[in-house]
BALO-972626 format. One line per field, with one value per residue (C-alpha): x, y, z. Coordinates in steps of 0.02 Angstrom, whole numbers, padded with zeros to 5 digits, always signed. Layout:
x (X_...) $
y (Y_...) $
z (Z_...) $
% end
This chain:
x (+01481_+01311_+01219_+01058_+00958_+00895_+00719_+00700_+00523_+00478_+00306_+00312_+00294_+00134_+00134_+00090_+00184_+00329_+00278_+00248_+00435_+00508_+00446_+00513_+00672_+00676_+00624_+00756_+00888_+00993_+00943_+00983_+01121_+01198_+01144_+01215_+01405_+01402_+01365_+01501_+01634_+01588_+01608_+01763_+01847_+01948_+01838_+01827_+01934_+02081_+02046_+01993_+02162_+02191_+02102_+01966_+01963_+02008_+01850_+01745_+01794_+01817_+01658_+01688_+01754_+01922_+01903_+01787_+01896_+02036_+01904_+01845_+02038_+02160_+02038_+01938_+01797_+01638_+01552_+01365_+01282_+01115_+00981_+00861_+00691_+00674_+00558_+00409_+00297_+00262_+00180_+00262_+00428_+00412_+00485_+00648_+00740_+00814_+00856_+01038_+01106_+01027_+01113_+01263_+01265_+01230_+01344_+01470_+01441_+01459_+01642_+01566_+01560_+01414_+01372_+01237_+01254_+01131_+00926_+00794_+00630_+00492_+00303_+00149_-00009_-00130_-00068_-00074_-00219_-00338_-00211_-00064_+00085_+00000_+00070_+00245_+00189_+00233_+00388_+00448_+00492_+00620_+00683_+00712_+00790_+00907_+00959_+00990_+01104_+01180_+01207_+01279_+01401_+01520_+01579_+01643_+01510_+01519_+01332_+01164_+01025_+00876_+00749_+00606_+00397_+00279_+00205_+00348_+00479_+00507_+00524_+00633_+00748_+00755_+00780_+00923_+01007_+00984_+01091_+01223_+01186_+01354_+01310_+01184_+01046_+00911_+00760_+00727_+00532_+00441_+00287_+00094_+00014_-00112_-00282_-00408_-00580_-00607_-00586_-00759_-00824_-00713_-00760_-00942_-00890_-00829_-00952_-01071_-00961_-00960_-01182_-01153_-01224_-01087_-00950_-00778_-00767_-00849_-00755_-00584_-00622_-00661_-00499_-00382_-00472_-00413_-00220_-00189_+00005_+00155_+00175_+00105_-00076_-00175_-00274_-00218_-00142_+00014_+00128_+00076_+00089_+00248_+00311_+00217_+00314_+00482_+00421_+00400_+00556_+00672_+00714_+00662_+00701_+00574_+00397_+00483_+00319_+00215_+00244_+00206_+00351_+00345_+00348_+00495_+00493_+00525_+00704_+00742_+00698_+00808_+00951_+00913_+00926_+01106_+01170_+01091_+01160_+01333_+01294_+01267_+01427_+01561_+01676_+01521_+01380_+01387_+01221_+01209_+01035_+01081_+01094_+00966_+00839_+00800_+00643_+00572_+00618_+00501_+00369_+00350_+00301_+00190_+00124_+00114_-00002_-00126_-00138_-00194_-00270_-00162_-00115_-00155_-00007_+00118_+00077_+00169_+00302_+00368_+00376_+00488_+00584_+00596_+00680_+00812_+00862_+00877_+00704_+00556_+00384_+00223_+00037_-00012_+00120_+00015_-00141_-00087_-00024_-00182_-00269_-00177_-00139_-00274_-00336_-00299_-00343_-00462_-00379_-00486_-00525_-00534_-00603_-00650_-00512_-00351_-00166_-00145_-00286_-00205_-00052_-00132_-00238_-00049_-00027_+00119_+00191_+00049_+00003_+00163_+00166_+00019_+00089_+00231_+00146_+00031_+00180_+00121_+00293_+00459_+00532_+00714_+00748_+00914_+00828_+00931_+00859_+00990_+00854_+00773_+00596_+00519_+00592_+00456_+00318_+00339_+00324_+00442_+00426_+00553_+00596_+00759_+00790_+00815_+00708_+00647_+00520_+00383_+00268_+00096_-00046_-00129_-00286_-00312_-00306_-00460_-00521_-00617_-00459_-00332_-00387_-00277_-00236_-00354_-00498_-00454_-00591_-00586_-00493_-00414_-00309_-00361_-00309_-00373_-00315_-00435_-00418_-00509_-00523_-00492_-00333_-00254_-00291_-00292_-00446_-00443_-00570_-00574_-00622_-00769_-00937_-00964_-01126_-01028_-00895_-00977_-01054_-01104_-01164_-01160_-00991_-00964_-00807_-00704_-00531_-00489_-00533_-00607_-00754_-00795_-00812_-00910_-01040_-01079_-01112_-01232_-01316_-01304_-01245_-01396_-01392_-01320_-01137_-00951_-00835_-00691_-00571_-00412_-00250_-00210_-00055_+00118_+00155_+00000_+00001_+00125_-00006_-00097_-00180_-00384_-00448_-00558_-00680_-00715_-00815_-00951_-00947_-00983_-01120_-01206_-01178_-01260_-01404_-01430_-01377_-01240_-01053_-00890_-00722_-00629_-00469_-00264_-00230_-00201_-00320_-00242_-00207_-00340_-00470_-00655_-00794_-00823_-00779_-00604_-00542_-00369_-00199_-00281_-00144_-00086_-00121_-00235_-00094_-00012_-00118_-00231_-00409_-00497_-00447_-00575_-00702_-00852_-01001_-01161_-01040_-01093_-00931_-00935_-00815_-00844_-00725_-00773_-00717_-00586_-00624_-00643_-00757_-00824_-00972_-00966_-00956_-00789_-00780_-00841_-00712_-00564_-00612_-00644_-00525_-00426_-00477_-00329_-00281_-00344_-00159_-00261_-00247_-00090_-00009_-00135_-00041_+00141_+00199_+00171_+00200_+00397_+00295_+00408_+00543_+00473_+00449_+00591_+00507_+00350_+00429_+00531_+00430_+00365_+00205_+00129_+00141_+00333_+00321_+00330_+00493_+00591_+00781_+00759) $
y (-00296_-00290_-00416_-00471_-00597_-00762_-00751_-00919_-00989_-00833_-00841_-00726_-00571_-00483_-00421_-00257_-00223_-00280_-00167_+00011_-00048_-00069_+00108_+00185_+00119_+00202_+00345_+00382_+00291_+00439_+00526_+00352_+00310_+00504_+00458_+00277_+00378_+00475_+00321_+00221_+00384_+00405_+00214_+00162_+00302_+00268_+00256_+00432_+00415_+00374_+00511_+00671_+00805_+00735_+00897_+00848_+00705_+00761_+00881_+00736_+00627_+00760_+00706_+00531_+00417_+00370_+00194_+00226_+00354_+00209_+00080_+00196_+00280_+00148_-00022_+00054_-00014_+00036_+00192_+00198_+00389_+00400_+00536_+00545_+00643_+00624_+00769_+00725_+00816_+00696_+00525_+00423_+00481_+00534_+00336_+00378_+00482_+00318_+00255_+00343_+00243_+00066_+00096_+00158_-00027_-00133_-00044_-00090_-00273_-00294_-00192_-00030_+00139_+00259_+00446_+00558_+00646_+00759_+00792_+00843_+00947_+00866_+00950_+00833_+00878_+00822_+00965_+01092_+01053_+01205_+01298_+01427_+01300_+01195_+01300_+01226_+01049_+00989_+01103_+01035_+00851_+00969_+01044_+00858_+00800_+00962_+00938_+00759_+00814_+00925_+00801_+00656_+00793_+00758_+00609_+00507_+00375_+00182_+00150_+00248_+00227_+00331_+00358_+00432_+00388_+00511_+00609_+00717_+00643_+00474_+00543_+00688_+00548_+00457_+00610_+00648_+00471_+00450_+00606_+00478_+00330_+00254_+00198_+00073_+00128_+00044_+00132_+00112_+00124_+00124_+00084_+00108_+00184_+00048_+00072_+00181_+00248_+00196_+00279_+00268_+00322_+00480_+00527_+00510_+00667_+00761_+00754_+00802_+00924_+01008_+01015_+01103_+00933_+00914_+01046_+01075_+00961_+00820_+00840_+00869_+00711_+00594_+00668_+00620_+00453_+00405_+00479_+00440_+00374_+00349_+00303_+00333_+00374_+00205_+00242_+00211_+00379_+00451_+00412_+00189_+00210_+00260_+00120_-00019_+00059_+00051_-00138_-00157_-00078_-00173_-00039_-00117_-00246_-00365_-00341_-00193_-00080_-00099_-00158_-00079_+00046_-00047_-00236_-00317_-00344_-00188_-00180_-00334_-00268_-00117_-00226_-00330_-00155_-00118_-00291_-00262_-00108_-00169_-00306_-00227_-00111_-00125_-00264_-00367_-00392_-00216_-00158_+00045_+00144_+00207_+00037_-00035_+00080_+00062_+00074_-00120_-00049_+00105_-00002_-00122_+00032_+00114_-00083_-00096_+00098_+00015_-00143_-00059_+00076_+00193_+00386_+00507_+00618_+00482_+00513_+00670_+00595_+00441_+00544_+00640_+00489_+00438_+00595_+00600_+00411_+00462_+00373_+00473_+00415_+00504_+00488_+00393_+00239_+00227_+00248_+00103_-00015_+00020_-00095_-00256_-00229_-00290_-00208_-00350_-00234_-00129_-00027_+00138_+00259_+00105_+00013_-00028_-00091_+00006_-00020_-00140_-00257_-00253_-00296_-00438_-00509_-00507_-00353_-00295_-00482_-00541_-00417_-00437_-00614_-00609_-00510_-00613_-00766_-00698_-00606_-00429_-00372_-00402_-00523_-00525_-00334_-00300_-00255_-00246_-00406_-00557_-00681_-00544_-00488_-00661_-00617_-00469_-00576_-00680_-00607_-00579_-00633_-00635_-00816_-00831_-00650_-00659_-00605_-00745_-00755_-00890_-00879_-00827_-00966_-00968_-00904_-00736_-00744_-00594_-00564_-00418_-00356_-00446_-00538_-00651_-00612_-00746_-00665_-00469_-00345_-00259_-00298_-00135_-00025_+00108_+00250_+00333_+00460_+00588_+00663_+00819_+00995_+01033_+00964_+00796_+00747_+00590_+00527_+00383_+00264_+00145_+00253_+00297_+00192_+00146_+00230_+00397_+00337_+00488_+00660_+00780_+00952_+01141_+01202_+01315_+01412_+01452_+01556_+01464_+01327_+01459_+01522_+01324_+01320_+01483_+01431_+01268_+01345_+01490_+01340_+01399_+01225_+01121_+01096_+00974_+01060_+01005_+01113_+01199_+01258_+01339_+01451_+01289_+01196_+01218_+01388_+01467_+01434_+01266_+01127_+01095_+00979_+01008_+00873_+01024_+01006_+00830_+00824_+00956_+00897_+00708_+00786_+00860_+00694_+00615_+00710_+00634_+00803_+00745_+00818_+00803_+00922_+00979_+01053_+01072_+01060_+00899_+00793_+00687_+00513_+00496_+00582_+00485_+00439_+00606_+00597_+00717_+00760_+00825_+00903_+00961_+00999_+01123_+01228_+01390_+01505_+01401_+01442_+01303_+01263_+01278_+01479_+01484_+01387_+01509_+01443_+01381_+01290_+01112_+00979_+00784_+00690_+00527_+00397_+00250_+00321_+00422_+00597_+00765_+00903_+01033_+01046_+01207_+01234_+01195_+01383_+01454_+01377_+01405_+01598_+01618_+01725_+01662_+01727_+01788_+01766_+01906_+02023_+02013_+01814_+01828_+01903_+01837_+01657_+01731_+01800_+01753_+01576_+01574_+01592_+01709_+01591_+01476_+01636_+01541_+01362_+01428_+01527_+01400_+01226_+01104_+01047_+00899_+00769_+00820_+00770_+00954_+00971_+01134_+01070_+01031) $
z (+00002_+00077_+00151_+00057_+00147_+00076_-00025_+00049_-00024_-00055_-00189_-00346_-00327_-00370_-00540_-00506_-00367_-00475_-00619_-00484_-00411_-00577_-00641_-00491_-00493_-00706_-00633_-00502_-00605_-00600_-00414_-00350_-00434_-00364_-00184_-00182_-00261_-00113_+00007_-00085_-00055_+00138_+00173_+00150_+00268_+00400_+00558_+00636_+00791_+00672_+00508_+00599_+00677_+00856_+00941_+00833_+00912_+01083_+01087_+00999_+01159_+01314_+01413_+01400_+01549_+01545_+01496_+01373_+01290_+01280_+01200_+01064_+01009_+01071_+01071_+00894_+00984_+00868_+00942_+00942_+00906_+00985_+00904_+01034_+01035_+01209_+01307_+01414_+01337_+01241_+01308_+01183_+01213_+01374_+01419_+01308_+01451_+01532_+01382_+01348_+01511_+01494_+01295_+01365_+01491_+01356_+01232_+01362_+01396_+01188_+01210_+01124_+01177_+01166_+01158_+01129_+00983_+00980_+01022_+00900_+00936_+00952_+00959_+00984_+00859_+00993_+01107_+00948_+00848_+00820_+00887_+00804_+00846_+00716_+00607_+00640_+00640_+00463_+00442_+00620_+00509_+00407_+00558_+00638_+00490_+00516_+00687_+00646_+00516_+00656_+00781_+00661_+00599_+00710_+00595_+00736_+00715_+00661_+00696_+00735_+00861_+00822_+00966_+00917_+00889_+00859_+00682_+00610_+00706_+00630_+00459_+00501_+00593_+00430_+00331_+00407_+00458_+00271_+00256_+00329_+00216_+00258_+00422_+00491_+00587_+00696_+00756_+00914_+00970_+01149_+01139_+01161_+01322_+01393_+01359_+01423_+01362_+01202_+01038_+00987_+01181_+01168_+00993_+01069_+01202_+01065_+00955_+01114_+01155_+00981_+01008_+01175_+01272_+01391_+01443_+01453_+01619_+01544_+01422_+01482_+01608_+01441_+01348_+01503_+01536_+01329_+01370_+01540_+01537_+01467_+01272_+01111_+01092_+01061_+00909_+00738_+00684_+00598_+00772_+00755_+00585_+00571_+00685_+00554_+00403_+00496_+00519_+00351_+00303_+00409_+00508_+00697_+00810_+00706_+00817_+00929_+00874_+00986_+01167_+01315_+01361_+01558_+01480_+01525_+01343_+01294_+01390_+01316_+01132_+01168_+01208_+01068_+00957_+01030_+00988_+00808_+00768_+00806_+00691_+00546_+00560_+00403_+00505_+00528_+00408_+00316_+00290_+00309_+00293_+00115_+00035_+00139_+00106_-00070_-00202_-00130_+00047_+00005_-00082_+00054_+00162_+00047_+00052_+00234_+00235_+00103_+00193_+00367_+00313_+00397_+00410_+00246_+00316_+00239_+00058_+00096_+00226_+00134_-00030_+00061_+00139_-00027_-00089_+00030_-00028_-00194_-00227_-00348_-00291_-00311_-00269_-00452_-00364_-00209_-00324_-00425_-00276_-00176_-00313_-00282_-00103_+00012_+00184_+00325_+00474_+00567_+00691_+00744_+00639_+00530_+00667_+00846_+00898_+00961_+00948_+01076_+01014_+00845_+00939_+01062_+00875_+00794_+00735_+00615_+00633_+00559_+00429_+00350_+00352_+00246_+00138_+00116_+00095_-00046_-00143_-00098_-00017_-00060_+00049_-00040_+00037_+00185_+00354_+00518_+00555_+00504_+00427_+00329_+00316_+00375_+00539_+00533_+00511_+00675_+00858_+00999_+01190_+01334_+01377_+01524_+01496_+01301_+01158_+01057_+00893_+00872_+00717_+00718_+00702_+00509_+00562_+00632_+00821_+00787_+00657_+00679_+00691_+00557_+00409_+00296_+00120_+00061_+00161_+00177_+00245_+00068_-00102_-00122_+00014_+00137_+00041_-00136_-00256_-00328_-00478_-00582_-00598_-00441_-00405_-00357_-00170_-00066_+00024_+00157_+00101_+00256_+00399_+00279_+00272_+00102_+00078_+00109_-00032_-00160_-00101_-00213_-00150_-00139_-00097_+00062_+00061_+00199_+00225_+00398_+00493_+00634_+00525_+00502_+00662_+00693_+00569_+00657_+00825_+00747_+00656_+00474_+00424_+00433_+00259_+00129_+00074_+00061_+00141_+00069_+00175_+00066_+00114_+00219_+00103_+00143_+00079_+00139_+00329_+00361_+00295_+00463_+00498_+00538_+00648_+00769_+00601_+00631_+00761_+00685_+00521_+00616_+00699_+00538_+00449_+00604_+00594_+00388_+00317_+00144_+00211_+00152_+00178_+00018_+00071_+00054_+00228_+00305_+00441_+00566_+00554_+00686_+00519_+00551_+00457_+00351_+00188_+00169_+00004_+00096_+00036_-00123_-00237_-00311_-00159_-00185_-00133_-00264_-00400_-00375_-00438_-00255_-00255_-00407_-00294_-00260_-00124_-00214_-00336_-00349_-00304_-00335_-00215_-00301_-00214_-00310_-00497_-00385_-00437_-00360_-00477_-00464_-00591_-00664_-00857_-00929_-01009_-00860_-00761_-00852_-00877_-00684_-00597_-00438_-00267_-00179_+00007_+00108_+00184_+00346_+00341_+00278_+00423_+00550_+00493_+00457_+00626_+00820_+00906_+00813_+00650_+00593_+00591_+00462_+00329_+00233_+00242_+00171_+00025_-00022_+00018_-00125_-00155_-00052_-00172_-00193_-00015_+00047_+00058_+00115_+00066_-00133) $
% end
């Protein structure tokens, strides 16, 4: 039986995030329904220690102290499996490499035992972008969600700590735990990196940078003043927006997102995480990742995305999250959501302020105790948290050495920052879908002033991102145009993402010219104030309308009816041939930098809105 917790006085729910949750759930009746069978059929096995051949178990168990080997075969004590990302590569998870031990000490003092079950790669965007190992950026979630797979293979698990932060690596993590439905899982975050030069201050650089005003010094002195330490990355990208969705799922220690990986705090909420897991195991309360994450569990964190405003590269991520629960969603439910749900934060690109302001003004506490209290989330969902999802809408602090949650005051400790329900910085959510005869794309609406909300211009084609970038600097774009950059979706090159075109395209808007970017690759969750039509689907190597675009052609980005046209004559159109993808872009994009390797991925990967997925 699984635990459910108490609605308590929960208000009605919205009615149209009832009616998006209810057509879902028709939708993947059957999917669902086939995923929760093979949850049911794994759970009531005979713990692994007990069911697998003895030197199955002997190998499983080799590396093990002695006494831990007799607590985990002899005592049954549960056994904890961590999935770590761990390198220190990357800031945010650069804090993770104690983490195995301090788990392993607490596991202890609960009578559990503890292994590492496995590592999964983990590449950081900021280090790639512009660069050929952007390539492997989106197809790196699939390969996570593999090696997860891998490492929880083993089957000797009764419980599942997942330790990871950043872009691709949160999703893959719940790709694959959810692989393993029949065992609870926490995710287990750590943290922000303080704060240095400001977002807006460093986009400043960059955009100097781009007009040959200050060089690569300047530059490179600016870039390591903004990530200096330990930690994820401070503005409000794809890496802080995954740890708000796993908020809003239930999936944390409630208010573990964002704390400073040195707080005393933080070790404390780690603990706390240990302590949870084992709670949630069959002889206890019962509540593994398949069940828990279900079609309110998704809509909450298609909810929570709306209602800050955060990262486009989720409306191909949770899609795929989705999938791999047995749950259908596509781009017309966050469409329809994103006009009930309200945005109650400004974090930058949205805003000024960074993560830790959001965090110090309430952050995901008090977001989602808005949303609770004005029946825009449903507050009757499982989460690892005992008293349910109003646990996630207070905030932790360390009081004699233990974790304890106080609510949030009613009226927004900032609000510059967070707004309540009643009084939200806009009606709608951050993020739009646009619709026409070029495609279906996603555009996010609150990093963009409003007077920017509809372009319409001549159309500029480009074949890569690099010939963008060679026009600016010989000064052939001092014009009004939008931007089309195709051969950049998932099949063509890996979907990457673009963000080297924002700070030139920033510049020409600066300078009053009408700009906007039109394309099937992605831009990161860090994407500014230029209006981006992004992951344009179908792709052109896909057949798509953009391969038909030709430059001259006239687009309307119109953000406000949410459409995306291109205003050529309707017979015209449709009797206009396809462009195809050059063979010397083709291979330039197929082989070098491990490339090669991902041949398979790209042949066989779905579209974006299927959530680009490479194992359907």
């Amino acid at each position: 039986m699984s635990y459910t917790a108490t609605p308590g006085s929960l208000p009605p729910l919205n009615a149209t995030v009832a009616a998006v949750t209810d057509r879902i759930r028709r939708r993947s009746a059957d999917t669902r329904a086939d995923y929760l069978g093979h949850v049911d059929a794994l759970r009531t096995r005979a713990r692994g220690a007990e069911r697998l051949g003895c030197a199955n178990v002997a190998h499983a168990f080799a590396g093990m102290p002695a006494n831990d080997k007799l607590r985990v075969v002899a005592e049954r004590a549960p056994h904890i499996g961590i999935v770590t990302a761990y390198n220190d590569m990357l800031s945010a998870h650069q804090p993770y490499e104690g983490y195995p031990e301090q788990i392993r000490r607490d596991a202890a003092a609960l009578g559990a035992t503890v292994q590492v079950a496995g590592g999964v790669p983990a590449m950081c965007d900021g280090v790639t972008q512009g660069a050929p190992g952007m390539e492997l950026s989106l197809f790196s979630r699939d390969t996570i969600a593999m090696s997860t797979a891998i490492a929880l293979s083993h089957d000797v698990f009764d419980a599942v700590l997942a330790l990871g932060i950043c872009d691709k690596i949160v999703p893959g993590l719940l790709i694959g735990a959810l692989q393993f439905g029949h065992l609870p899982c926490v995710f287990v975050p750590a943290g922000p990196m303080s704060t240095g030069l400001s977002n807006k201050a460093k986009s400043k650089v960059r955009e100097q940078a781009a007009q040959g005003l200050v060089g690569r010094a300047e530059l490179l002195a600016a870039e390591s003043q903004a990530y200096h330490g330990p930690g994820t990355c401070t503005f409000y990208g794809t890496a802080n927006s995954n740890q708000m969705l796993l908020e809003a799922m239930g999936l944390h220690v409630p208010g573990a997102a964002f704390v400073h990986p040195h707080d005393g705090l933080r070790t404390a909420l780690t603990r706390e995480a240990v302590n949870t897991v084992l709670s949630l195991t069959r002889e206890r309360r019962n509540v593994p990742i398949g069940v828990q994450v279900d079609e309110r569990c998704i809509v909450n964190a298609m909810i929570a995305l709306l209602a800050t405003g955060g990262s486009t590269n989720h409306l191909i991520h949770w899609v795929a999250v989705a999938r791999a629960a047995g749950i259908l969603i596509d781009w017309s439910d966050f469409a329809e959501l994103s006009t009930a749900i309200p945005l109650l934060s400004r974090v930058y690109p949205n805003g000024s302020a960074d993560v830790n302001q959001f965090q110090a003004a309430g952050g995901p506490g008090f977001v989602l105790r808005e949303l609770l209290k004005a029946g825009l989330l449903h507050g009757d969902v499982d989460t690892v948290a005992e008293r349910g999802m109003a646990a996630y809408g207070e905030v932790p602090s360390l009081q004699d050495g233990r974790v304890r949650w106080t609510p949030l005051p009613d009226a927004p400790i900032d609000d510059t920052v967070v707004r309540t329900a009643a009084e939200p910085f806009g009606a709608t959510g951050g993020l739009k879908l646009l619709e026409g005869n070029l495609g279906r794309s996603v555009i996010k609406v609150s990093a963009v002033p409003a007077d920017k909300h509809v372009i319409e211009a001549p159309a500029q084609v480009f074949d890569a991102q690099e010939d963008l970038l060679k026009a600016f600097q010989a000064g052939t774009l001092e014009k009004d145009f939008i931007a089309v950059v195709r051969w950049q979706g998932p099949r063509a090159n890996g979907m990457p993402e673009l963000h080297k075109l924002t700070p030139p395209l920033a510049v020409l808007q600066g300078r009053g010219f009408k700009v906007a970017l039109v394309t099937d690759g992605r831009m990161s969750g860090a994407s500014g104030n230029v209006p981006a039509a992004i992951h344009v689907s179908p792709e052109a190597l896909g057949g798509g309308p953009l391969a038909k675009v030709r430059d001259g052609d006239v687009i309307r980005l119109d953000a406000v009816a949410g459409t995306l046209q291109v205003l050529v004559p309707e017979a015209e159109w449709a009797a206009r041939p396809l462009a195809e993808r050059s063979q010397q872009l083709a291979e330039a994009h197929g082989a070098g930098f491990g490339r090669n390797l991902f041949a398979g991925m790209r042949r066989n990967v779905s579209t974006a809105e299927e959530g680009a997925c490479t194992w359907l």
